[in-house]
N, C-alpha and C positions, 0 to 999 in steps of 0.2 A: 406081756405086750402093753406097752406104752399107750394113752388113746392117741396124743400127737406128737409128733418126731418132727422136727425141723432140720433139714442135712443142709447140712456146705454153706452156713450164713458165715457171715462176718459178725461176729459175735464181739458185741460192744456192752459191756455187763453192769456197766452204771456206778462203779468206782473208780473209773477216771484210768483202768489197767488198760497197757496197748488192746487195739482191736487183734482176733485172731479167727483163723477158719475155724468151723468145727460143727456138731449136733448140739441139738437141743431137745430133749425128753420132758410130756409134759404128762402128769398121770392126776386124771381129777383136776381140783382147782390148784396143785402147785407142778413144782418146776422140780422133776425126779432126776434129772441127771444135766448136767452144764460142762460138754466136752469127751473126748476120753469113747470107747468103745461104745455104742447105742446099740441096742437091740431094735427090731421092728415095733411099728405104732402102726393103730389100727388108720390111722390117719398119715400118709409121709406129703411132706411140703419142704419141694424144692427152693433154698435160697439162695442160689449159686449167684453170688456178685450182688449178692443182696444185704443191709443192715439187718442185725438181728438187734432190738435193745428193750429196756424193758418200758414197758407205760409210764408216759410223761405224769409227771403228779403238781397241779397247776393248783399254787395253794391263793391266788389273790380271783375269787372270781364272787358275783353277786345271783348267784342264781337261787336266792332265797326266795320268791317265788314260782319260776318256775317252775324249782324242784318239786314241786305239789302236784303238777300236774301234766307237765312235760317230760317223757321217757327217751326222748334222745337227747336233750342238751347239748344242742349244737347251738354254733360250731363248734362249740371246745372239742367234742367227740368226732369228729372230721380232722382234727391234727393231732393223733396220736395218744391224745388226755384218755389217762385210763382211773384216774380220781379227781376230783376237784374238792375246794373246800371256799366255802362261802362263810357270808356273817362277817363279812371284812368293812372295815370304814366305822364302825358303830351303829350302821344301820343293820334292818332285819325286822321280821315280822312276829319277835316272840323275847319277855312275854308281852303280853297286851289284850287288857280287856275290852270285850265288845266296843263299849262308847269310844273305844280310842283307834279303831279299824284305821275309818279313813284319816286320821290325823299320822298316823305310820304309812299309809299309800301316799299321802300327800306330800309326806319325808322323803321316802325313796324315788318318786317320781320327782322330785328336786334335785336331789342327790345324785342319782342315777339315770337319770333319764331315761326311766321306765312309766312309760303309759299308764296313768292313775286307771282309766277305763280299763286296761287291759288286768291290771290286776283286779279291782273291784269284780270283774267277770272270772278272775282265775283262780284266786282263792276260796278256799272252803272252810278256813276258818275254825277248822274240827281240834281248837288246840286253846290253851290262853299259858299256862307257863311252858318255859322251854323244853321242859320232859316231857310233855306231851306234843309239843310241835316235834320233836325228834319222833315221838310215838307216830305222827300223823306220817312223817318222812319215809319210815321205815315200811310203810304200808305199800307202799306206788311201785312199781316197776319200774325199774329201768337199764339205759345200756351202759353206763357206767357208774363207777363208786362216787359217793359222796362224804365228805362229812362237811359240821357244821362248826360257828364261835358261837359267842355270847355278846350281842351286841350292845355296844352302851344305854345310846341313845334310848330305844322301847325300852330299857331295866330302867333307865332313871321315872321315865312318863308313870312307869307301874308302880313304882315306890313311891314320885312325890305328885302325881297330877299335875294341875298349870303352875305346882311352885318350879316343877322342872321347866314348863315353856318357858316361864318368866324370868329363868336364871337366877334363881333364889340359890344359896349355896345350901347344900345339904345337912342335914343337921345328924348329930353323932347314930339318933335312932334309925335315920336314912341311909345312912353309911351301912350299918349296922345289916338293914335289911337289904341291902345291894349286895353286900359280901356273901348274905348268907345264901340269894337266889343266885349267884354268880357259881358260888360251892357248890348247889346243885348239881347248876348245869354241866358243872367242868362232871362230877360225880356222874350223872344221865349219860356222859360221852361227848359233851364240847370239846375240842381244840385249845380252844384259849377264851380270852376273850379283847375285844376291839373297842376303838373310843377313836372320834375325830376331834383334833381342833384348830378348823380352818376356816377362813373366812370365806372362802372358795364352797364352801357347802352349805346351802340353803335351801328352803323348801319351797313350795313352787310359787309361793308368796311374799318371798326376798327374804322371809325370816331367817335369822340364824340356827342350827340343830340345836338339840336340848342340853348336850353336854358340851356346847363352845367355851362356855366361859366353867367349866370343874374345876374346883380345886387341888391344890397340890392331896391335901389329907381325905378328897373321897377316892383320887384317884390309884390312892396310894394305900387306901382301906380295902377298895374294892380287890386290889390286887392281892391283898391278904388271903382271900380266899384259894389260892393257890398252895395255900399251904397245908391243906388238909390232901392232898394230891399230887402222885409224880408224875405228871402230864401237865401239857394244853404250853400255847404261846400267849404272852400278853403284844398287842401289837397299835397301831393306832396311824392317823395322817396327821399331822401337828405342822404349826407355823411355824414354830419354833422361835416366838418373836422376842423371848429374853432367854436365848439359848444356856444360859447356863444355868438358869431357873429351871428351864423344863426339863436338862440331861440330871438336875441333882432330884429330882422326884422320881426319874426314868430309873436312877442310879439306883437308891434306895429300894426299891420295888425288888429289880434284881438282885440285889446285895442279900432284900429278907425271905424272898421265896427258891432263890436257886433257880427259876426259871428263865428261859430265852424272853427276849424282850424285842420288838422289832419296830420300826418306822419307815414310812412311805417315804423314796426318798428319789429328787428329780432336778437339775439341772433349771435357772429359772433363768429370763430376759432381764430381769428386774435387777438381778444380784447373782452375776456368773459364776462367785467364788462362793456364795454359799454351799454348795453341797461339799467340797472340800472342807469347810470348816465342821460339817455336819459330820462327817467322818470323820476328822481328828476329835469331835466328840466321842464318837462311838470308842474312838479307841482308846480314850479316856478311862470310858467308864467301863472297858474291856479291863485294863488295866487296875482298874478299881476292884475288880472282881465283880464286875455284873457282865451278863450275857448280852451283849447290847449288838443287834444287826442290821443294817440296811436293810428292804428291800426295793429293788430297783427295776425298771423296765429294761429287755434288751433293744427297745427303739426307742425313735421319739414318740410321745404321744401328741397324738393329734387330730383336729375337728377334720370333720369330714364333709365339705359342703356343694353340694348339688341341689338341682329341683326336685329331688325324690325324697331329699336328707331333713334333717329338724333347721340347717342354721345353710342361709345363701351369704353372695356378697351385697345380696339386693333387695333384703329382710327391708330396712329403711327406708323405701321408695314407695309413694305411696301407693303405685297402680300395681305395684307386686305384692303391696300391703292385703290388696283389697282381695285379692285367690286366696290369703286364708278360708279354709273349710271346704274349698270348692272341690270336688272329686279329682284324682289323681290324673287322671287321662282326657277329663275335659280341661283340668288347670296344665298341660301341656299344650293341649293341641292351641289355648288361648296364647299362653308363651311364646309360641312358636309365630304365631302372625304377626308379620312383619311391621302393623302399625301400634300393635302392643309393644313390640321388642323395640321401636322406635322410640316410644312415649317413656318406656323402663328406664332407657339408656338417657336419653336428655333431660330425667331427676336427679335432684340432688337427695341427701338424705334427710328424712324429715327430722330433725330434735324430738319432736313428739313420740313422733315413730320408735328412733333409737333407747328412749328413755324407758321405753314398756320392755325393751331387751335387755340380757343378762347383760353383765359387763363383756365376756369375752365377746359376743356377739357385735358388741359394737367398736370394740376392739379391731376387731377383721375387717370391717366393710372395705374399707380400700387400701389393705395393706396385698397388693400384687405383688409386691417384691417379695413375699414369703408366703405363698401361695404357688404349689406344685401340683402338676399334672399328676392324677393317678391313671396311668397307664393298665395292661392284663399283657404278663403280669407288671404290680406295681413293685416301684423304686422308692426305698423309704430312706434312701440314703443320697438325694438326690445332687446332682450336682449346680451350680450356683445358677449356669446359663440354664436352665428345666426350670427356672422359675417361670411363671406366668407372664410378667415383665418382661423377660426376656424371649419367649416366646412367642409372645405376641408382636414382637418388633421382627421377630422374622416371617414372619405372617401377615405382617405388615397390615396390621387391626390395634385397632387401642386395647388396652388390658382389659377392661368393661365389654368389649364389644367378644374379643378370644376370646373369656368365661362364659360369656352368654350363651354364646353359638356353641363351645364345646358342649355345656350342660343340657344343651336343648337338641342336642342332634340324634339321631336315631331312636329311641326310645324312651328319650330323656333320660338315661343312666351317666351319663357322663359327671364325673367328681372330681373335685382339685383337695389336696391337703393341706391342711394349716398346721403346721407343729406348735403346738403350744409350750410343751417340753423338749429337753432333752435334746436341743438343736443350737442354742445359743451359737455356736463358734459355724451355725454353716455345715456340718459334719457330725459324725457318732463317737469323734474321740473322747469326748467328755462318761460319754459310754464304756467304750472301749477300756477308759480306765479306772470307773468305778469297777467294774467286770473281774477286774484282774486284784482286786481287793478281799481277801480272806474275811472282811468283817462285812460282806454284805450276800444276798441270799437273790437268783431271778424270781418276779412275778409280775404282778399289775397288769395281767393281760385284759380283765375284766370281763370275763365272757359274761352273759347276762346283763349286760347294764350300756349306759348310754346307744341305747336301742335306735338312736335317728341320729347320732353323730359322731361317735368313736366304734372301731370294729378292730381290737385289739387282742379279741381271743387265737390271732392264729401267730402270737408270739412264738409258741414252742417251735413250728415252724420255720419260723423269721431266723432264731436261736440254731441253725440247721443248715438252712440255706446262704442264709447273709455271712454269719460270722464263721462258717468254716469251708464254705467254700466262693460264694459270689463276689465277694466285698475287694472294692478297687482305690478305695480311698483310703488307706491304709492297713492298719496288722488283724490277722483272722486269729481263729485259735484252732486246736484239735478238737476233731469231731469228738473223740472222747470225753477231753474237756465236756464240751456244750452237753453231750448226753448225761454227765455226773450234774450238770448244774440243775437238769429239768428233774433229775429223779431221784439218787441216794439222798445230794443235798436236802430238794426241798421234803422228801418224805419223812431223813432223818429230824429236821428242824423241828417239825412241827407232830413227832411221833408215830407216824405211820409206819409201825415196826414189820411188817409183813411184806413190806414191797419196797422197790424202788431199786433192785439189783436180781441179773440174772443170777440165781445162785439157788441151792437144789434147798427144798421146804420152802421155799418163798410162793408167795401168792404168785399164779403165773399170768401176770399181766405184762405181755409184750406186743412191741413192733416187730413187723419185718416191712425193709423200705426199700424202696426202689430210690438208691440215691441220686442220680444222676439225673432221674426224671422227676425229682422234688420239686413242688412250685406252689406258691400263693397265686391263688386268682384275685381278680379286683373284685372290691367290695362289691354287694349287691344290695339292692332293700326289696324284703317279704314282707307278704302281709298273712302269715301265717299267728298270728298271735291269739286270744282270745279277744272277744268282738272286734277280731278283724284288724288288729294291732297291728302296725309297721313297726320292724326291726332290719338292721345291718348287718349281713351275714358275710363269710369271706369264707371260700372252699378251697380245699389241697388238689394237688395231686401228685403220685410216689407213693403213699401207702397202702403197699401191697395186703396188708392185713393188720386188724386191731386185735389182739385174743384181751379179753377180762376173763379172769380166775378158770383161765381153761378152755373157755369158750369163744370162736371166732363170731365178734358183731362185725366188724368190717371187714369184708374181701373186696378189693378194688375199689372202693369208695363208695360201695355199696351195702346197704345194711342188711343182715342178714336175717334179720328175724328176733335173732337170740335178745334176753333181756336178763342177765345176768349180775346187773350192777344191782350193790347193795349201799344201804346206811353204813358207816363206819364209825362206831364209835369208839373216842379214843379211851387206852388207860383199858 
């Protein structure tokens, strides 16, 4: 006897094979039979007209600190994710010796828009190199799988101190000692390892990260270490500002380890045909004989701006200046009076004011005509007249005045969207046809990170909903498709040999979904964090059940108890 049987799903098995009716047997933590004659389970679960697939494996997320101390990791664990892998971007909390704590909270809370306080209060610090922060990981409960990278940024601070702040270039002994703490880590069970270089990442103090300006030869030393090893991804976010500079280092790297190599890769306002060019790179240096992948979002990403959120349209004003700090529900109920929301609206924006905000931020203040309503649920594909602009005119309010009132009405949750990516042409085509490109991999959902203004963990979701069955503004694809993208792909990619297909030995990490009643809810903000932290959450609904390694955490959207996720380490 089986412990759980799953009769009559639609069994979608995460290699891209038509869907088909059929059982599913699951004995212990793997997947005993997939079709074909089932005996009884001590456990039966009907899925008649139901999806059967197996757990989303969501490889771009930053939950390098909450994994410490957080046992459900949501949202990611609300849409399906039955593994994550963090230590993306080059950032991460290991290694790093004491004096240099808060100089890595300071990094990621720039980076990532995670609450310096909330970490400072979350962390425990029970680690300094990365085989022991694995060690710490491995300690904690929780409800779903993790594994981890090797982030650049804290490997360089440990090896050079302030010669890494001050962007000193690394010297051979440097080198030297990166590759060999890198070897470790991949050795301990890293993934890969990560590096940024973008001008777009700063610490909460405008500085640039420690490895913006690396060179070709530390970054191409550091990736040596991959060679004592047949595992891990090398990956990074790059500007790519003398692109064929940085694909012949990328090139190299693959050419001498044999490993997959990957880059963050998004559509820009600045320069529509870059990402096309950035992909006739990749298939360059495909070509070349290196492993070379995008990966991509299946939306746009974008700021998320309300009076609950980190970034308004009204940040630059100074009488909206002045509720910074002020408690949440008294700095609404002030909002909301009419001689304030009077005095907001007839300012301009101070220069003073704007100069203390990041560039995006000042970027947005009054850009209405790309600024969308998020609705429940929301439209992330929005059409031209949903702008705010547009909206407002049938409303017959000024754009300043629509915003206001939206964001201030009923409980103060109300949000508009700014796409910052991945929107250029108006549309998801630009999506739609990196997607359909063999040389690129889905992720960047980011669960864990940007905590007050991006809420892009319920990708896999989006990836579900939008692209195979919602979507009106041009071509969908098959749900089968979408379900190979979230699981053999990314699990194959980046090694996760146990999972990521329904198929008999396999770890039995599955969905079963109630498709039809699939849905993203609008974003929310908690203040569930440590000392009392604001963060961005977005909840499903359709997932009739999460099983990890056997065991149901989710039944109906509700959690069950179970806390069966583990550390994963790769290799």
């Amino acid at each position: 006897m089986h412990d759980i049987v799953i009769r009559n799903g639609t069994i979608i098995d995460g290699t891209g094979a038509p869907s088909y009716v059929g059982d599913i047997a699951i004995s212990g933590d793997q997947i005993a039979q997939v079709g074909g004659e089932i005996g009884p389970g001590k456990r039966e679960i009907d899925a008649n007209g139901k999806l059967v697939t197996p757990g989303f494996v969501d490889v771009h997320t930053h939950y390098d600190g909450q994994a410490t101390w957080d046992p459900m990791l949501t949202p990611s664990s609300w849409h399906g994710v039955t593994t994550i892998l963090f230590g993306n971007c080059g950032v991460g909390f290991a290694p790093c010796r004491p004096q240099d704590h808060e100089a890595l909270i300071d990094l990621m809370e720039g980076v990532e828009d995670i609450p310096g306080i909330v970490l400072s209060e979350g962390l425990k610090w029970d680690w300094e190199s990365f085989p022991e922060y694995l060690d710490a990981l491995e300690k904690q409960e929780r409800v779903i799988d993790i594994g981890a990278q090797m982030p650049h940024h804290p490997l360089r601070v440990y090896v050079m101190g302030e010669r890494a702040i001050n962007f000193e270039d690394a010297t051979a002994d440097d080198i030297a000692e990166m590759r060999k703490l890198t070897e470790e880590a991949l050795q301990a069970g890293a993934f890969g390892f990560t590096t940024s270089r973008t001008e777009s990442h700063r610490t909460t103090k405008g500085e640039r990260v420690p490895g913006r300006y690396a060179a070709a030869d530390e970054l191409i030393g550091i990736g040596e270490a991959f060679k004592s090893v047949d595992h891990g991804a090398y990956g990074m976010l790059n500007d790519f500002e003398d692109e064929e500079a940085e694909f012949q280092w990328i090139e190299t790297i693959g050419k001498e380890t044999g490993r997959p190599l990957w880059f963050l890769l998004t559509d820009r306002y600045s320069d529509p045909e870059r990402w096309r060019r950035l992909m006739k790179g990749a298939h360059k240096a495909r070509d070349g004989g290196a492993n070379v992948t995008a990966q991509i979002a299946g939306r746009a990403v974008g700021i998320i701006l309300g009076f609950s959120t980190s970034l308004t349209p009204f940040s630059g004003r100074p009488t909206f200046a002045a509720l910074d700090g002020v408690p949440q529900a008294e700095r609404l109920q002030k909002l909301k009076d009419p001689g304030v929301r009077a005095q907001i609206l007839s300012e301009e924006n101070s220069d003073e004011l704007l100069s203390r905000l990041p560039p995006l931020q000042r970027a947005i203040a009054n850009r209405w005509d790309r600024m969308y309503i998020l609705n429940d649920p929301p439209e992330y594909e929005p059409k031209p007249e949903a702008a705010v602009q547009e909206a407002a005119k049938i409303a017959g309010k000024s754009p300043q005045e629509f915003v206001y009132d939206f964001m201030a009405e009923g409980d103060g949750g109300g949000m508009v969207l700014f796409p910052v990516t991945n929107f250029v042409t108006g549309d998801l085509e630009p999506v739609h046809e990196m997607m359909q490109d063999e040389a690129t991999i889905v992720g960047l959902g980011d669960g864990g990170a940007h905590c007050g203004q991006i809420c892009d963990a319920s990708m896999p979701t989006f990836m579900l909903t939008h692209w195979t069955r919602d979507r009106t503004r041009g071509g969908k694809f098959p749900i089968e498709w979408a379900v190979r993208r979230l699981t053999s792909e990314t699990a194959d990619f980046f090694g996760f040999k146990d999972r990521g297909r329904l198929a008999k030995g396999l770890k039995a990490d599955v969905n079963i979904i109630d498709y039809d009643a699939l849905q993203i809810r609008r974003p929310e903000v908690i203040f569930d964090l440590p000392a009392g932290g604001r963060r961005l959450v977005q909840k499903a609904e359709g997932y009739e059940m999460t099983i990890v390694s056997g065991v149901p955490v989710f039944e109906n959207g509700k959690h069950t108890g179970a806390l069966p996720g583990k550390l994963v380490r790769a290799g």
